[in-house]
N, C-alpha and C positions, 0 to 999 in steps of 0.2 A: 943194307941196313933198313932201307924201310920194307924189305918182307917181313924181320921180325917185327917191327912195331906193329904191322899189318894183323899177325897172327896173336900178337898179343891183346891189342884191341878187339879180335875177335875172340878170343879163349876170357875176355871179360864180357864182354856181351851177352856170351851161350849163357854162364852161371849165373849171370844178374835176369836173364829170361829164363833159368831154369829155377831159379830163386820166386820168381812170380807166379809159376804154375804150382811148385809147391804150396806156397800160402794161399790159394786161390782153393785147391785140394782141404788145406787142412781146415780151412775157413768153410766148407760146405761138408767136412764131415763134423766139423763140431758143433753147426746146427741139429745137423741130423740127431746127434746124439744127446744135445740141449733139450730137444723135441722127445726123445724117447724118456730120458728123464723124469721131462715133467708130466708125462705120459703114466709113469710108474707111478711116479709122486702121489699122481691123485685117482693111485687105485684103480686104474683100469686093469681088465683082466686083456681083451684083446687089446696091442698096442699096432698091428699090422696084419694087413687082409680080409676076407671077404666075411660079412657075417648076413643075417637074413633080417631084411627089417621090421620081422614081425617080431624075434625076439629080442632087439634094441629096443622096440616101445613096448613089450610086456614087460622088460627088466625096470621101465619107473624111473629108469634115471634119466638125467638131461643130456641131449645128444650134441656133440661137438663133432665140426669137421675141422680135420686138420690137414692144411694145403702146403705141398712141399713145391718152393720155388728155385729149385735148383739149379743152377747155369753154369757151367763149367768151359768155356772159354777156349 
């Protein structure tokens, strides 16, 4: 009798740590896309990649850096 409780405790373990990585997951991709959003929102035409710094400061506008801290555990 105590293999199954053995195995039982363990088959709650895995999903309650497979429950963790999931929200951990959907919590760093709903920044991402929080970020791209607001990214849209206000007009920006590039929202990812490389561009040349002459023509950010000939375009006039105000330059924003945006820093992605992502950590995935």
């Amino acid at each position: 009798m105590s293999y199954s409780g053995d195995a039982a405790e363990q088959v709650v373990r895995m999903t309650l740590e497979g429950t963790e990585v999931a929200a951990k997951i959907t919590g760093a991709s709903a920044k991402q896309i929080a970020l791209l959003i607001y990214a849209v929102l206000k007009d920006q035409k590039k929202t990812k990649g490389k561009m040349r710094l002459t023509n950010m400061l000939r375009s006039g506008k105000e330059l924003k850096v945006f820093v992605s801290m992502i950590r995935i555990w």
